[in-house]
N, C-alpha and C positions, 0 to 999 in steps of 0.2 A: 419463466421469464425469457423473454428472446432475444433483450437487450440487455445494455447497462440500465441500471433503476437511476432514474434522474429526480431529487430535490430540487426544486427551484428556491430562489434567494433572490431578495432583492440586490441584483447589480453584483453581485459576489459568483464567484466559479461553481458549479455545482459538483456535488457529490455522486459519484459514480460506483456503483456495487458489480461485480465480479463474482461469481458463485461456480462452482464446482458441479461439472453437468453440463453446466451453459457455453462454460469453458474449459479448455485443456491447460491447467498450469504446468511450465517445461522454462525450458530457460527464452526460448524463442519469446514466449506470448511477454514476458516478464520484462524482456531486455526493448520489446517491440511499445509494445504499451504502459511502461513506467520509466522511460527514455532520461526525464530529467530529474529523477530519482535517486541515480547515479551520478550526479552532477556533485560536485567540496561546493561551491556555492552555488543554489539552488535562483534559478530564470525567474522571473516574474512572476512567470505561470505557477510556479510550483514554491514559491517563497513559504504561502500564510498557508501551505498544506499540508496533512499526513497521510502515509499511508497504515494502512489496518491490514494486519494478517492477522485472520482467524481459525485457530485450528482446535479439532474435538477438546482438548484441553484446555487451552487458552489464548489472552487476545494478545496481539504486539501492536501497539501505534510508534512508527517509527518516522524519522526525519525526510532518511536515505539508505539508501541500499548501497555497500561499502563494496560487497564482491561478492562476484555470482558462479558457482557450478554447473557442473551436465544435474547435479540433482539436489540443489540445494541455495540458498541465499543467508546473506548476512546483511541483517540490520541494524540501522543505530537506531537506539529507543531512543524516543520525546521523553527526557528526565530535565528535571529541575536543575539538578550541581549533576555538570558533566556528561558524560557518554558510556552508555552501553553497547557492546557489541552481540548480538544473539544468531542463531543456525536457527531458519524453518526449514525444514525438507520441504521439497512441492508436494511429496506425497501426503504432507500432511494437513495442508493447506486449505481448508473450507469455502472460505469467502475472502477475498479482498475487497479492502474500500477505498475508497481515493473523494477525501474532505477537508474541508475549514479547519485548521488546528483548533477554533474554541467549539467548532462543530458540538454536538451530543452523539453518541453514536445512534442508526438508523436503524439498524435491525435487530 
């Protein structure tokens, strides 16, 4: 893949995939291209979205990114009642996905 994998929708943001290889996860690429992530209320842009961290284990859909290390991130998970706070290490990181919160996921 040499880009982000782009979904199309009608009139709605698309989904963008991020894969491991293609790219370098660090704090740079994290803080550079998941900018309003980090936002307590989330822009327009990024209202009706989530982001997906995927790692050999398991998947995270989360809101926002709460706080970020030289080697690691904290996200709040997309739950029903309330807030979860979770650690992915980058090193652990496979794929990210940046979509529609009623999205399905794509890969």
């Amino acid at each position: 893949m040499a880009g982000p994998a782009k979904a199309g929708g009608s009139g709605k943001a698309e989904s963008k995939v991020y894969s491991r290889g293609d790219y370098t996860f660090n704090r740079r690429f994290i803080e550079t291209q998941f900018a309003g992530f980090f936002r307590v209320v989330p822009s327009e842009a990024e209202k009706d979205m989530v982001i997906v961290f995927r790692t050999q284990k398991q998947e995270y859909i989360g809101r926002r990114i709460s706080r970020i290390s030289s080697n690691e991130l904290f996200l709040q998970l997309q739950m029903s009642g309330g807030t979860k706070e979770v650690s992915v290490p980058f090193g652990e990181i496979a794929q990210i996905e940046v979509r529609q919160k009623d999205e399905k996921e794509s890969a």
